[in-house]
C-alpha positions in Angstrom: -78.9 -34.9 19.0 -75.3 -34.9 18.3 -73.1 -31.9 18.4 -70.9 -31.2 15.1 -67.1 -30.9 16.0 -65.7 -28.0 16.4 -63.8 -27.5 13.4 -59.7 -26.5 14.8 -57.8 -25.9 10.7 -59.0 -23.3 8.4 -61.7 -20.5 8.7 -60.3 -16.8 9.4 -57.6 -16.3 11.6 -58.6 -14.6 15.5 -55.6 -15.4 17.3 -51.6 -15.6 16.4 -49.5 -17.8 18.7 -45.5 -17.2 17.6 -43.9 -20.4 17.8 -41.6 -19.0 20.8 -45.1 -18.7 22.6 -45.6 -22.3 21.7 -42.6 -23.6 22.4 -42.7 -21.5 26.1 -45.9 -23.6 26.4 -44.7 -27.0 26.0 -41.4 -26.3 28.1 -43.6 -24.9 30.9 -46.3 -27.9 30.6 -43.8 -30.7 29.9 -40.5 -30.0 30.9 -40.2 -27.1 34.2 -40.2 -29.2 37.3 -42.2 -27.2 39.4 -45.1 -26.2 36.3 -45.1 -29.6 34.9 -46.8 -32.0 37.1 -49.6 -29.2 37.7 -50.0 -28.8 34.1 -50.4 -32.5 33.3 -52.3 -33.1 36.2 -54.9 -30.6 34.9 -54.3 -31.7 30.8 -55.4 -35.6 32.4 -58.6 -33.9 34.5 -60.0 -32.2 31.9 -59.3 -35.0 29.0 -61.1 -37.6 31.2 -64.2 -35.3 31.8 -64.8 -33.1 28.7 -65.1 -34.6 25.0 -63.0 -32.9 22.3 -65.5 -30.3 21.6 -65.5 -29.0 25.1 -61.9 -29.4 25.2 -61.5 -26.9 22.5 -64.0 -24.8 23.7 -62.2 -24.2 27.0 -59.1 -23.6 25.0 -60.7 -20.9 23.3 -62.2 -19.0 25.7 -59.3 -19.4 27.8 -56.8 -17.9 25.0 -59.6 -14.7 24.9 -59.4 -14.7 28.6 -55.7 -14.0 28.5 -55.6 -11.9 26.3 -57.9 -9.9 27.3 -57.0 -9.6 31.0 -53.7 -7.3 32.4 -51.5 -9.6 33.9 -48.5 -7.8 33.4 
């Protein structure tokens, strides 16, 4: 039985990311000395052990986990 991708473009909008959000992101994942090497270390892990459904799965719930939580 094979699993129907999940689909990332279109549908109804949950979540809004503001492109400095995004671009804090990809600073902090590819560029901050100390954040970096974790991140991609983490990115590689989970790309080599969850297909691109699961992948976007864990992004997901990980995004609800945030905002949800009160790390402030």
């Amino acid at each position: 039985m094979s699993v129907r991708p999940i689909e990332l473009l279109g549908g109804e909008s949950v979540y809004c990311i503001n492109q400095a959000q995004l671009k804090s992101a990809f600073r902090l994942a590819n560029d901050d000395p100390q954040t970096a090497p974790k991140i991609q270390a983490e990115i590689a892990a989970l790309e080599s052990r969850l297909d691109r459904n699961e992948r976007a799965a864990l992004a997901f719930v990980l995004i609800d986990r945030l905002l949800k939580s009160s790390a402030h």
